[in-house]
C-alpha beads as a LAMMPS data file, in Angstrom:
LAMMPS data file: protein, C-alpha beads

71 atoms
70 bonds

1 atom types
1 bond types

-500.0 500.0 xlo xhi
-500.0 500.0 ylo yhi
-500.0 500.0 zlo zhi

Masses

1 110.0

Atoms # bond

1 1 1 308.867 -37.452 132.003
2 1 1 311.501 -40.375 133.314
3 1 1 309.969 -41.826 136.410
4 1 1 313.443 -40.659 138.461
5 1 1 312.892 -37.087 137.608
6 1 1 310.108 -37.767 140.625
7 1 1 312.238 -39.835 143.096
8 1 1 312.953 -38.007 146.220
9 1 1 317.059 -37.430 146.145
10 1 1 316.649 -35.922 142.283
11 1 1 318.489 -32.615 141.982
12 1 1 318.018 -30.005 139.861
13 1 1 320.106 -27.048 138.992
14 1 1 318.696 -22.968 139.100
15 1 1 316.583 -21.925 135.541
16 1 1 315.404 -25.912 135.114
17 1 1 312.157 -25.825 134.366
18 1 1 309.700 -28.230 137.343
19 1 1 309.033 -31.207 136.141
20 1 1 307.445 -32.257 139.854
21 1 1 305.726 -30.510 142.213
22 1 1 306.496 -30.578 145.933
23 1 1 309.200 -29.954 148.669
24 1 1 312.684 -28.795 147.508
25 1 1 315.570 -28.330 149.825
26 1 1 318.386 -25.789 148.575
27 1 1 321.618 -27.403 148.323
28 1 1 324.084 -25.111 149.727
29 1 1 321.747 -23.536 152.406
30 1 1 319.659 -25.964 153.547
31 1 1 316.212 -23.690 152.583
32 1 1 313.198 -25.324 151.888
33 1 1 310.571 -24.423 149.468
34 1 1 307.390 -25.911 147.755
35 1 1 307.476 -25.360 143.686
36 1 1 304.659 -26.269 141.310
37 1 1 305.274 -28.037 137.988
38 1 1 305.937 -26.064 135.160
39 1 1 307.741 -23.510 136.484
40 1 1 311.359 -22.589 136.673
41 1 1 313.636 -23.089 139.633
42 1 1 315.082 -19.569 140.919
43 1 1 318.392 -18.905 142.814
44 1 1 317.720 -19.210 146.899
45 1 1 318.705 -15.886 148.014
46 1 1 318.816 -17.175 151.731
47 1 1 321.954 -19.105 151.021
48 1 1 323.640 -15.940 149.223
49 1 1 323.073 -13.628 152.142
50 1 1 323.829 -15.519 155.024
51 1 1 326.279 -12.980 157.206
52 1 1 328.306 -16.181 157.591
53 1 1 329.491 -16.238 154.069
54 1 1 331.121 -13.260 153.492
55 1 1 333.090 -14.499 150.322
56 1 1 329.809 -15.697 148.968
57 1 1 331.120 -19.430 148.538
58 1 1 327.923 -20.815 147.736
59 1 1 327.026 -17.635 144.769
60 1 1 327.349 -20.029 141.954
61 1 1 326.115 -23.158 143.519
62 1 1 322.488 -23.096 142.296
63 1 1 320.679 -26.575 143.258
64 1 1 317.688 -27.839 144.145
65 1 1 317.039 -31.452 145.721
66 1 1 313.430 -32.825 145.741
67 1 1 312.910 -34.031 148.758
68 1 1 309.117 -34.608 148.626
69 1 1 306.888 -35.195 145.994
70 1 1 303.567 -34.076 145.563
71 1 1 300.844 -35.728 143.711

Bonds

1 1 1 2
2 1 2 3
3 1 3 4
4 1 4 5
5 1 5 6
6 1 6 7
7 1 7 8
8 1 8 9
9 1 9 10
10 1 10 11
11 1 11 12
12 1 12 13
13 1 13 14
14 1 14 15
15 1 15 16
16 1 16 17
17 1 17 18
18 1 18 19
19 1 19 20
20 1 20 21
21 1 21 22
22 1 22 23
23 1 23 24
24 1 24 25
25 1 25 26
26 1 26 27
27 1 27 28
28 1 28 29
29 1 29 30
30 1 30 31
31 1 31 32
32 1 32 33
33 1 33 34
34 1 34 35
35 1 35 36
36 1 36 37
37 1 37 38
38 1 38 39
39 1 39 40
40 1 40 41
41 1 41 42
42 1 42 43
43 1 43 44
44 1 44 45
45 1 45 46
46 1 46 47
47 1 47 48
48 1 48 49
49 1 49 50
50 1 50 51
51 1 51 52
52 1 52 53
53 1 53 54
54 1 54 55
55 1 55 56
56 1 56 57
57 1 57 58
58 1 58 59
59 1 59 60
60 1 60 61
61 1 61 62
62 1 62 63
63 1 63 64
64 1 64 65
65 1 65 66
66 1 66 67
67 1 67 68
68 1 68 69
69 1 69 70
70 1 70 71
C-alpha cells in the first residue's frame, strides 16, 4: 500500500475496499465512523435522510475522508 493511502486528508469513494483502519468523516454529511481494514466502504445513510435535503443533493456523493489513522 502507498504510504498516502494512510495520511489523514486521503479520501475514498463508497464500494473501495479499506486499505486503513481508523476514523472516517463522510463527505457530504459530516458523519463519522470507525472502519477496519479490509473491508468495503458503504454509502452513509445519515447524509441521504437528513429532512433538510429534500431533493437528495448529496444521493450520489459517496466519500469518505480519513481523518484518523489507526495503528
Amino acid at each position: 500500500m502507498p504510504a498516502n493511502e494512510c495520511e489523514k486528508g486521503t479520501v475514498f469513494d463508497v464500494g473501495e475496499e479499506i486499505t486503513c483502519s481508523g476514523l472516517y468523516v463522510c463527505v457530504p454529511c459530516g458523519y463519522k465512523k470507525e472502519f477496519v481494514e479490509g473491508n468495503i466502504l458503504p454509502r452513509c445513510f445519515d447524509c441521504i435522510d437528513k429532512e433538510d435535503n429534500p431533493d437528495n443533493l448529496t444521493k450520489d456523493l459517496g466519500l469518505w475522508e480519513l481523518i484518523e489513522a489507526k495503528k
